[in-house]
RODO-2510 file (C-alpha; in nm, 4 decimals, decimal comma):
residues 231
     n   res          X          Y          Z
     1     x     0,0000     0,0000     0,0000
     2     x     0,2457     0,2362     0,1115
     3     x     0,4369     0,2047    -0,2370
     4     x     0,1502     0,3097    -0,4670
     5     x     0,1515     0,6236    -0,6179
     6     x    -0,0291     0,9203    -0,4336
     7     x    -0,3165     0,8962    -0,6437
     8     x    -0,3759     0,5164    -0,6092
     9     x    -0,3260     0,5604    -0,2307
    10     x    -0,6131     0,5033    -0,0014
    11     x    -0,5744     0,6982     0,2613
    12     x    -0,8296     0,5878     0,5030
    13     x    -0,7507     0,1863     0,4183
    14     x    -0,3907     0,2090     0,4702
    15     x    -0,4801     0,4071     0,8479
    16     x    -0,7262     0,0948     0,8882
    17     x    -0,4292    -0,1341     0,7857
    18     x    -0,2095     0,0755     1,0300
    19     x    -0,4692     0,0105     1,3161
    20     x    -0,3761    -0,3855     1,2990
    21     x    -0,0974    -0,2932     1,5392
    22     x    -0,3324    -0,2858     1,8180
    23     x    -0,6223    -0,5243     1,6522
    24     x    -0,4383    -0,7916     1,4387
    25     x    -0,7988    -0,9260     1,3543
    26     x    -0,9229    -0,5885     1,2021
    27     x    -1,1533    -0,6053     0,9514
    28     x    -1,1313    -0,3017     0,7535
    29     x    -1,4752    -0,2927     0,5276
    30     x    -1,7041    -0,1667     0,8378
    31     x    -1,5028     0,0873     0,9155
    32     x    -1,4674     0,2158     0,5789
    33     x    -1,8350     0,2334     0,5417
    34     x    -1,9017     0,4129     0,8715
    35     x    -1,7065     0,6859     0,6776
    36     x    -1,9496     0,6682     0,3316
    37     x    -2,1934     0,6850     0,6268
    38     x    -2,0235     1,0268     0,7501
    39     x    -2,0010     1,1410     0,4092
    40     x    -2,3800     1,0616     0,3126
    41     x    -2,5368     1,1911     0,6428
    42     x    -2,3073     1,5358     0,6643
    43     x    -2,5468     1,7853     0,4340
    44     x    -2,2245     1,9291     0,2647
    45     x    -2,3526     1,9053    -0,0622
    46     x    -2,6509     2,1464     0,0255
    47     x    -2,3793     2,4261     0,1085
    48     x    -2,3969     2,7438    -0,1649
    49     x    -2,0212     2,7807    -0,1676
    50     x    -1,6672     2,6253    -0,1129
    51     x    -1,6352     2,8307     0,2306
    52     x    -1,9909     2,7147     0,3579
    53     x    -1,9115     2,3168     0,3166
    54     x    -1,6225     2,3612     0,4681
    55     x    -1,8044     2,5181     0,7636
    56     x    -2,1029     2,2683     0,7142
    57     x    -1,8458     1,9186     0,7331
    58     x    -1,6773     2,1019     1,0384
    59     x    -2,0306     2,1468     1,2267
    60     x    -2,1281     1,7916     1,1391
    61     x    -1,8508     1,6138     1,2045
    62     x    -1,7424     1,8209     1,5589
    63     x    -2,0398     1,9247     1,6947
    64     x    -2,3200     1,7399     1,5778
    65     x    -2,1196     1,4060     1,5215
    66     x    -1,9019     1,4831     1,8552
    67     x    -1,5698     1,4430     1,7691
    68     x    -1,3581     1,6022     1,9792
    69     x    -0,9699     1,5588     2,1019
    70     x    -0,8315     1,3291     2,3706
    71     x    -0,6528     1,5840     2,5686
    72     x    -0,7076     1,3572     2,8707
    73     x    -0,5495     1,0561     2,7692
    74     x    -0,3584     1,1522     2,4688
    75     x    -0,1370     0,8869     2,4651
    76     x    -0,3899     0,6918     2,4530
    77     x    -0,2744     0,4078     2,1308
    78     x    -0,6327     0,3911     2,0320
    79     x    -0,5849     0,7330     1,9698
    80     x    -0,3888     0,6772     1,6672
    81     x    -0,6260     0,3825     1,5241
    82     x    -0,8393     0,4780     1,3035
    83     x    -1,1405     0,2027     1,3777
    84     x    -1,1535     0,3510     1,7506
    85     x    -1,1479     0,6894     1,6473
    86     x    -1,4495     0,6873     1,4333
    87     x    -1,6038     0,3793     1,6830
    88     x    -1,5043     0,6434     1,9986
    89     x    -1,5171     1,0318     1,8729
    90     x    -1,2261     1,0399     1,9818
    91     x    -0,8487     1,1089     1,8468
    92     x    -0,5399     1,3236     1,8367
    93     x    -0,4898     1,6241     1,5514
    94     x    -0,3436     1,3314     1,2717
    95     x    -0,6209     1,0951     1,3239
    96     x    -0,9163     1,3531     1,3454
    97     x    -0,7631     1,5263     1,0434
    98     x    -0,7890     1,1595     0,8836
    99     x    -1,1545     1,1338     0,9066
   100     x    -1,1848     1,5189     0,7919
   101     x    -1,0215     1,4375     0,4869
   102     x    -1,2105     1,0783     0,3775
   103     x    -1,4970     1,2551     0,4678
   104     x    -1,4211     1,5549     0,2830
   105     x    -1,2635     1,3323    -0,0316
   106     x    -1,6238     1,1497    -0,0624
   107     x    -1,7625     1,4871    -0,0922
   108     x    -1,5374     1,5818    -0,3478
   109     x    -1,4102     1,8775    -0,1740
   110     x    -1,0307     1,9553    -0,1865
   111     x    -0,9409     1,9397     0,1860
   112     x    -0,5741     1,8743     0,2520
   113     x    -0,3522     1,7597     0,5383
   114     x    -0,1132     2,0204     0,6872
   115     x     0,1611     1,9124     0,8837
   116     x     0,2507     2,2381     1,1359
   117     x     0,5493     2,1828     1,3660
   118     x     0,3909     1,9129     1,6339
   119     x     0,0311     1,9696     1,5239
   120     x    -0,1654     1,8424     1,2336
   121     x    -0,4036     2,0653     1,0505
   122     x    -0,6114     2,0532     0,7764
   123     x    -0,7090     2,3233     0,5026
   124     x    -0,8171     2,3973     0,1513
   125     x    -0,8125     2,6967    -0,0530
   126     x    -1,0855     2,9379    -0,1050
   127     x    -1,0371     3,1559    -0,3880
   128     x    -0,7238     3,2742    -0,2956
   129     x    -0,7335     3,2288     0,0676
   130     x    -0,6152     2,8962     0,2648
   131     x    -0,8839     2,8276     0,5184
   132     x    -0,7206     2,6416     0,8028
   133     x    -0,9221     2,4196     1,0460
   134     x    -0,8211     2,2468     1,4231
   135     x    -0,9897     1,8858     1,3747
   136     x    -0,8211     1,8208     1,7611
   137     x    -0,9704     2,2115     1,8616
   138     x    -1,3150     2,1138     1,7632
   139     x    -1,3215     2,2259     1,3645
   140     x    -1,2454     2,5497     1,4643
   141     x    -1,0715     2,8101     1,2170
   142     x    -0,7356     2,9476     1,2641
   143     x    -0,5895     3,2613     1,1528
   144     x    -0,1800     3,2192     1,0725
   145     x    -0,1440     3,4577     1,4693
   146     x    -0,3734     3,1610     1,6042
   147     x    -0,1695     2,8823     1,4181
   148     x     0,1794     3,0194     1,5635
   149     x     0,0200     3,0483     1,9310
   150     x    -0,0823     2,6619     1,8836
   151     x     0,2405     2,5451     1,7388
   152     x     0,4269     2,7572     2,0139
   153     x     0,2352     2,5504     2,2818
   154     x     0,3489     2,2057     2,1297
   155     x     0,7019     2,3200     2,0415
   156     x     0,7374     2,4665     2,4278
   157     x     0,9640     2,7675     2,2447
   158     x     0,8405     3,0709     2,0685
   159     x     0,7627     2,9836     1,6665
   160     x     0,7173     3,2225     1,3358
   161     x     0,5250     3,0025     1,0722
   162     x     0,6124     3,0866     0,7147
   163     x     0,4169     2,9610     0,3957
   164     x     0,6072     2,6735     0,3371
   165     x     0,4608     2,5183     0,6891
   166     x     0,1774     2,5385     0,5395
   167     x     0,2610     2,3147     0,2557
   168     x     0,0032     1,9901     0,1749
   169     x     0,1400     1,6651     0,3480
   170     x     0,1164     1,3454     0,0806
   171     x    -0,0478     1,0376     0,2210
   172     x     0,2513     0,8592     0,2659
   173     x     0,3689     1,1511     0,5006
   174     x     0,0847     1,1378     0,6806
   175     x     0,1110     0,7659     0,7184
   176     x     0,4692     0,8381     0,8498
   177     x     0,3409     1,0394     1,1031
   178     x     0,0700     0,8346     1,2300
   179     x     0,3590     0,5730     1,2603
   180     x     0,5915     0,7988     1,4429
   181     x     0,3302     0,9114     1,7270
   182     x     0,2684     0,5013     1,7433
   183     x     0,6228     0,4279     1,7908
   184     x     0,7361     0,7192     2,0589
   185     x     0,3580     0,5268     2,2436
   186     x     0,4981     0,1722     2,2472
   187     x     0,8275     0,2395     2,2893
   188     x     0,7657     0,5055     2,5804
   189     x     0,5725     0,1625     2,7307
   190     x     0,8452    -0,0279     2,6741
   191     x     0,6646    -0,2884     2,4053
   192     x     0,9493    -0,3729     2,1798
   193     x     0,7842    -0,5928     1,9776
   194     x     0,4953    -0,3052     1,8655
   195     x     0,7954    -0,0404     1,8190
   196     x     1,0191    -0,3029     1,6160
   197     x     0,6661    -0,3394     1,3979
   198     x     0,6151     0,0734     1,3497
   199     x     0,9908     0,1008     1,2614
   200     x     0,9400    -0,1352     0,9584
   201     x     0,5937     0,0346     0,8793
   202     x     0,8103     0,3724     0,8920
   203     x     1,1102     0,2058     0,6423
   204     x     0,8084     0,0755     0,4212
   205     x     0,6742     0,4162     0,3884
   206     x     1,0156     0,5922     0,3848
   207     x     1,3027     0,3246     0,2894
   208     x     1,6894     0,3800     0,3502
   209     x     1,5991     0,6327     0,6458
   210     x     1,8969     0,6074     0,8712
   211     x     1,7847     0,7088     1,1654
   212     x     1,4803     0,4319     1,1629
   213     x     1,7565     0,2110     1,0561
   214     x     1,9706     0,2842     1,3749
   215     x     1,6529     0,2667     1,5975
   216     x     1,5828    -0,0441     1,4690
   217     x     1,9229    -0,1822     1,5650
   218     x     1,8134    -0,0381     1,9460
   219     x     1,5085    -0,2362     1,9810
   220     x     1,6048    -0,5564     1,8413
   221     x     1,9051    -0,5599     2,1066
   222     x     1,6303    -0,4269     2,3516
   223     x     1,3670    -0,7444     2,2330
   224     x     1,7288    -0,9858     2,2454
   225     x     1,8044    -0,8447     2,6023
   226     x     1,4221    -0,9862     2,7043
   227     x     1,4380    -1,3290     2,5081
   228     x     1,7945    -1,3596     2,7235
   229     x     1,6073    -1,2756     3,0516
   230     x     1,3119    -1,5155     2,9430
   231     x     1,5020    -1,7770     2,8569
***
């Protein structure tokens, strides 16, 4: 999946795929028709104009739907699976922004991920405007002044945005980033086996990356350290 072109890339399968991690058994055909559901229920396509679908799929999906953030258990792996976030309403920015844009990509409407410094937007252009929304701060809009102040608060330091942050992340770099939050989860819990699994879902995405490469090398003396202590 991960090697297809953008185009033949499906976005919200390969997340499903992704979510195996935690459910091996996962089907993924449900889960992908909860989100034709999402797309069929939302009332997008009675909007007059680009700018009032966008602001009719952020009321339907955040507050009549009810998907919100996890700001209480963040860390929370489920978080990061796809299934539990549309089964739960609830996610972090990357997941939430995931169900935004299959929603949004049923509806035809040209919604795009945005990967800011340590939190993941979404947007789409309006005439000549980017209009940027906060899936994890309930759909809301943000202004590039309310963007920074966001970013600031994840980065802990002070941060100037500049167009180029704004730039549309591919699937596979979304993907990548699911992966990454997944990894610093298991390996913050100390499951070696999950982390060694994330690492090769990060060199599928993104082969020849060194540093996975090197962290790879870390947990698989980590898992031989255990099979030594178990054995």
């Amino acid at each position: 999946m991960a090697c297809r072109p953008e185009s033949q890339l499906d976005l919200g399968l390969a997340a499903l795929l992704l979510a195996r991690l935690e459910h091996p058994a996962l089907d993924p055909a449900p889960w992908l028709a909860r989100l034709d559901d999402l797309a069929a229920r939302s009332g997008v396509d009675e909007a007059p104009g680009p700018r009032e679908k966008l602001e009719r799929l952020s009321a339907f999906l955040f507050e009549k739907e009810g998907f919100r953030g996890n700001a209480e258990d963040y860390y929370d792996p489920r978080n990061s699976c796809l299934n539990d976030v549309l089964e739960r309403r609830l996610g972090i920015p990357i997941t939430l922004s995931v169900v935004a844009l299959e929603v949004a990509r049923r509806l035809g409407l040209p919604l795009a991920g945005i990967g800011l410094p340590g939190h993941f937007v979404v947007g789409a252009r309006v005439g000549e405007a980017l209009v940027v929304l906060d899936p994890f701060g309930g759909g809301r809009t943000l202004d590039r002044e309310d963007a920074e102040a966001l970013v600031s608060r994840a980065m802990g330091r002070p941060m100037t945005l500049t167009d180029a942050h704004f730039a549309r992340a591919s699937k596979a770099q979304i993907l990548a980033r699911m992966l990454r939050n997944l990894k610093a989860i298991y390996a913050k819990r100390r499951d070696w086996e999950k982390t060694l699994a994330v690492i090769d879902g990060i060199l599928a995405v993104e082969p020849g990356d060194q540093a996975q490469l090197s962290e790879r090398d870390t947990v698989l003396a980590h898992l031989r350290r255990k099979l030594a202590l178990l054995n």
